[in-house]
C-alpha positions, -999 to 999 in steps of 0.1 A, spaced: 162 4 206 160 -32 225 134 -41 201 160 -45 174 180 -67 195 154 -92 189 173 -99 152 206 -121 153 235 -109 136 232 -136 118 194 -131 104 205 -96 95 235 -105 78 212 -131 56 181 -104 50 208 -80 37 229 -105 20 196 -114 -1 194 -79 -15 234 -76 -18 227 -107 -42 198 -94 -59 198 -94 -96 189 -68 -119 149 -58 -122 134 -82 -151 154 -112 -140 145 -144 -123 148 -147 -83 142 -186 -81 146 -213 -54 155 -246 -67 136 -276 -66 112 -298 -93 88 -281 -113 86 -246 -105 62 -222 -99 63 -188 -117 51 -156 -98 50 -127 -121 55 -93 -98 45 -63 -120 53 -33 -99 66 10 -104 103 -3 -90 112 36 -109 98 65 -116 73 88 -95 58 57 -75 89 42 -75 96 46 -39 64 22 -34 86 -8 -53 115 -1 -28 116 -37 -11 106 -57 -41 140 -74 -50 152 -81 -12 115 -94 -5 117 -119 -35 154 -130 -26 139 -138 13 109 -153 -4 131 -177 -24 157 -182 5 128 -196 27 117 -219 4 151 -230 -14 138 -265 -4 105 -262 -23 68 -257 -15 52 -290 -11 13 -284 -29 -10 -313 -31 20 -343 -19 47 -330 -48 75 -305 -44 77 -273 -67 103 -249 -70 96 -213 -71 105 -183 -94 97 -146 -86 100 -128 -125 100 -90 -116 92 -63 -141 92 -26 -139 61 -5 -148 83 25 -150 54 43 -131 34 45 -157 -3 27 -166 4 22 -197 38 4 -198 22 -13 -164 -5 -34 -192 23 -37 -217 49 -54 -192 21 -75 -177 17 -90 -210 52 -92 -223 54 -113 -188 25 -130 -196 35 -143 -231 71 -145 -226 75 -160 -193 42 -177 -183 34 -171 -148 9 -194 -127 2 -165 -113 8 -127 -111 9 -103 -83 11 -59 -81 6 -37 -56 4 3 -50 -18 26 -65 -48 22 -91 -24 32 -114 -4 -3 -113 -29 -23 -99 -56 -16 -124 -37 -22 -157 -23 -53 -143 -54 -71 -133 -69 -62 -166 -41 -75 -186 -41 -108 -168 -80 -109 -168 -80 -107 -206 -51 -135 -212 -69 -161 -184 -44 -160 -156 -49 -151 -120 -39 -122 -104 -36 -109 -69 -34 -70 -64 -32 -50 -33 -27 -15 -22 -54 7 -40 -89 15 -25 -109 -18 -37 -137 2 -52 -108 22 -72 -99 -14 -83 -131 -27 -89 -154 -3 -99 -125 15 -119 -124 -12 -139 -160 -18 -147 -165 -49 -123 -201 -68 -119 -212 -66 -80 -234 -99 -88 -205 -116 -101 -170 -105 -97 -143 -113 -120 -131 -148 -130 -96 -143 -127 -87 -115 -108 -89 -108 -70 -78 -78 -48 -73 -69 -8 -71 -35 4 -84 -12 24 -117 5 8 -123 47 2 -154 43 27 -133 29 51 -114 66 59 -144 73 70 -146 58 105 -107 64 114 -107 99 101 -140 108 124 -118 86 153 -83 109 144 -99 146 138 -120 145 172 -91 146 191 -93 177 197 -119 207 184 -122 219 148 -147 236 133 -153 201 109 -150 220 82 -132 194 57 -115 210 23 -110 178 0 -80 177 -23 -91 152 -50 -75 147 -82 -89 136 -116 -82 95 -112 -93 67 -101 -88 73 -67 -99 108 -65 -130 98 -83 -137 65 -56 -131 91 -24 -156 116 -42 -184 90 -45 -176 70 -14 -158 92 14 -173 128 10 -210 112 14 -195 93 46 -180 123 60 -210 143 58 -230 119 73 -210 120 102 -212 157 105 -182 174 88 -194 196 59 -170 190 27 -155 215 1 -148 202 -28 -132 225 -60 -136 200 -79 -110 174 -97 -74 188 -109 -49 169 -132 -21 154 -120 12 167 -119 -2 204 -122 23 230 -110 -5 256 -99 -27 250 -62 -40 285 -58 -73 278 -67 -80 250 -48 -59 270 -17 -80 303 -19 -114 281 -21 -105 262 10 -95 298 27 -125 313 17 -142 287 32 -126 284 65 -116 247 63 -92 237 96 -91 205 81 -80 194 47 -79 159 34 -57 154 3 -55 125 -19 -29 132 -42 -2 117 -68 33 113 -42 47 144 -63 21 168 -60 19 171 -22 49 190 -17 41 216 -45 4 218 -27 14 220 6 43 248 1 15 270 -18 -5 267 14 21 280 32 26 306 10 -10 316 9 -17 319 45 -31 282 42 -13 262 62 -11 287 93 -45 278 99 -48 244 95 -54 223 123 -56 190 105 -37 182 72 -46 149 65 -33 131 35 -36 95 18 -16 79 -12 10 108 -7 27 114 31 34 76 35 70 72 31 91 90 54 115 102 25 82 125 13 83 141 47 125 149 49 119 165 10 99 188 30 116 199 60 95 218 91 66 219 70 66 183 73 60 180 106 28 168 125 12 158 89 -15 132 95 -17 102 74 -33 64 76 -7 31 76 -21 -1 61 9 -19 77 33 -3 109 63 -19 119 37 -23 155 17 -41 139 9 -79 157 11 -95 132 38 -118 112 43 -129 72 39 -171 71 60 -169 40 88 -153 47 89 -162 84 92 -128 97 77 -106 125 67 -71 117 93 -56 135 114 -81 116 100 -72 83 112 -34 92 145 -40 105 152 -62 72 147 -36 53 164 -11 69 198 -32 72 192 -48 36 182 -16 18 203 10 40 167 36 44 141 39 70 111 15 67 85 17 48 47 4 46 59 -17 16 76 -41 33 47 -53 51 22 -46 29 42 -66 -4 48 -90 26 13 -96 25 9 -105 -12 33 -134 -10 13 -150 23 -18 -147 -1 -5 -160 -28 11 -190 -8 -21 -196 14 -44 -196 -25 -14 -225 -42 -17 -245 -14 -54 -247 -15 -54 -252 -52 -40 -284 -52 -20 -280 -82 -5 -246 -87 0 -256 -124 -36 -258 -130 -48 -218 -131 -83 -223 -127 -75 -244 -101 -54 -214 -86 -85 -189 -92 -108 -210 -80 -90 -214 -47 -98 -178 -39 -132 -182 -32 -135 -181 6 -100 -182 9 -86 -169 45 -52 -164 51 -31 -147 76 -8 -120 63 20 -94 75 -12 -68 73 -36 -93 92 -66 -115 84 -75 -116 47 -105 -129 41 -122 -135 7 -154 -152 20 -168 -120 35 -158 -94 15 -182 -67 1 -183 -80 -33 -166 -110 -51 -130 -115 -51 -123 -86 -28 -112 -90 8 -109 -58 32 -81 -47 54 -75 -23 80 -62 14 80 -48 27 112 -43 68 118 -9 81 120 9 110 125 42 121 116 68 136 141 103 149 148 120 117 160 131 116 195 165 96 188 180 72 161 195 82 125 162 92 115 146 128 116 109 115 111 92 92 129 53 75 121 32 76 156 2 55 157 -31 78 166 -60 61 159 -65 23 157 -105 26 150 -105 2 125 -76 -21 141 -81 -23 179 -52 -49 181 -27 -23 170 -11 -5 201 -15 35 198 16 50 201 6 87 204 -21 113 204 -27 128 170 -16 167 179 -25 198 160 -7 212 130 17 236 134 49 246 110 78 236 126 62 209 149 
């Protein structure tokens, strides 16, 4: 609890005043000063994903609060708009609001985050009408690959930082061998983008580090019905399942497993894409307890966001007292796309010039609320990689809270303090 001591009254009072005065989703969040820069955010702010869009508005409104003054770019001042539109969750109305943005509003540049789904759409739309685009917060071969890109020579106006599918790999071997299993792995793996990316990239990775896989094969999202997929992972004697659901059908899944005898055996449930908000976990109860999942940003993370001036621990708090909920990844990870985006004008020169702006990517490296991104080494053009830690999510021991995120493995992140030791499932915690 001394930790949050570390915030002023004051700063809170400002963070949560910038969400008090937040206007409604589609609207302009602007700073004043000059000619402006327009930053198009095209994000599921409702909907089944909409918990991923949760500190959107009161990150634009500290966004534009820190720079009220202006960005100076290449020795002239620019004010700054943040234009906000709602994908409604779905891929579709995620193209179709990225180009109503596009040719009604005319970004400089746009930015989305969380889940193929949003990010994949997005990018496309702004690839086709010529203007750059950041994404984050999807596997990077869900993002590239899923969208048909060229190893040899990337995509001219669309770039992407994440974490990659192959990357599970090394923090899941790091996580399960905490403790004995009989590495028998039953993989959960719907019929998308990213179920199809873990399939080619994690499965082989797994098995080459000696844990045999079970697959039943891809499922639709949304379906009601996990029997199959529950009796094929009994029948196999999995004591580990990884699951890389839509947010919605984790619960359904998981209560089935308890149900079927499933769960009571499990020694390991590991998810990804679902499990990462803590409001997921309160939905359901003791049978949320000791669920394994991955963080690609933790309130313990070292790190800070250069353009909105705040800590990690800062960025958490903030939300908490501006949105009245318990943190979130988003806030860092959302964080992040504003430091890239800032870091990529800057080195443009002229933010008005979007080739200029696309250009400025290549073997760009900026620090971020999630760490390092860097463009010049990434493993193919226009993508830069960032780290996963392991987590594992507990009964909190105090506070308003009744979930709390520990951090269990930091494999790929040695600078992130562990918090815990990843424990064995068992309903009820």
């Amino acid at each position: 609890m001394k930790d949050r001591m570390k915030i002023s009254r004051r700063r809170f009072g400002a963070m949560a005043g910038a969400a008090a005065l937040a206007p409604a989703l589609g609207t302009r969040v602007a700073a004043q000063a000059g000619e402006t820069i327009r930053i198009g955010w095209v994000g599921p702010r409702s909907g089944p994903l909409g918990i991923f869009g949760e500190a959107d508005q009161w990150l634009s409104e500290v966004f534009a609060a820190k720079h009220a003054d202006g960005i100076e770019i290449g020795g002239k001042t620019y004010g700054v708009e943040v234009l906000l539109a709602d994908t409604q969750s779905d891929p579709v109305r995620a193209s179709q609001e990225t180009r109503d943005l596009i040719n009604g509003q005319a970004p400089d540049i746009v930015i989305a985050s969380s889940t193929p789904e949003t990010t994949n759409p997005v990018a496309d739309a702004c690839e086709a009408a010529g203007v750059p685009c950041v994404t984050s917060v999807a596997p990077w071969e869900s993002w590239f690959f899923g969208r048909g890109g060229n190893p040899a020579e990337g995509f001219r106006w669309t770039r992407h930082f994440s974490f990659g599918a192959g990357d599970f790999a090394p923090f899941y071997q790091a996580q399960w061998t905490a403790f004995g299993t009989n590495r028998k792995v039953g993989m959960l793996m719907p019929n998308d983008a990213d179920g199809n990316a873990v399939r080619a990239n994690l499965m082989p990775a797994l098995q080459d580090l000696g844990f045999e896989c079970f697959d039943p094969g891809p499922y639709e999202n949304m379906t009601s019905d996990f029997s199959n997929q529950i009796n094929f992972f009994k029948e196999a004697g999995c004591e580990i399942i990884n699951a890389f659901p839509f947010p919605p059908d984790f619960p359904v899944f998981w209560r089935q497993a308890a149900q079927l005898g499933l769960a009571q055996n499990v020694r390991i449930m590991q998810m990804a894409k679902a499990g990462l908000f803590a409001a997921e976990l309160e939905a359901m109860g003791q049978l949320g307890y000791g669920l394994a999942s991955g963080a690609y940003w933790h309130k313990k993370f070292p790190t800070a966001s250069p353009s909105l001036g705040l800590s990690s621990l800062e960025l958490a708090d903030g939300f908490e007292a501006a949105v009245g909920k318990q943190w979130t990844q988003q806030p860092g990870a959302n964080a992040a796309l504003f430091d890239v985006v800032l870091a990529a004008l800057t080195t443009s020169g002229n933010p008005k010039d979007k080739a200029a702006v696309a250009g400025a990517f290549t073997g760009l490296v900026a620090e971020t609320a999630v760490g390092k991104v860097d463009f010049a080494h990434g493993p193919v053009p226009g993508v830069a990689v960032t780290p996963l830690v392991g987590t594992q999510w507990v009964k909190a021991a105090e506070g308003p809270y009744e979930f709390e995120m520990e951090i269990t493995s930091n494999a790929l992140a040695p600078d992130v303090p562990l918090t815990a030791e990843l424990k064995p499932y068992r309903i009820g915690g």
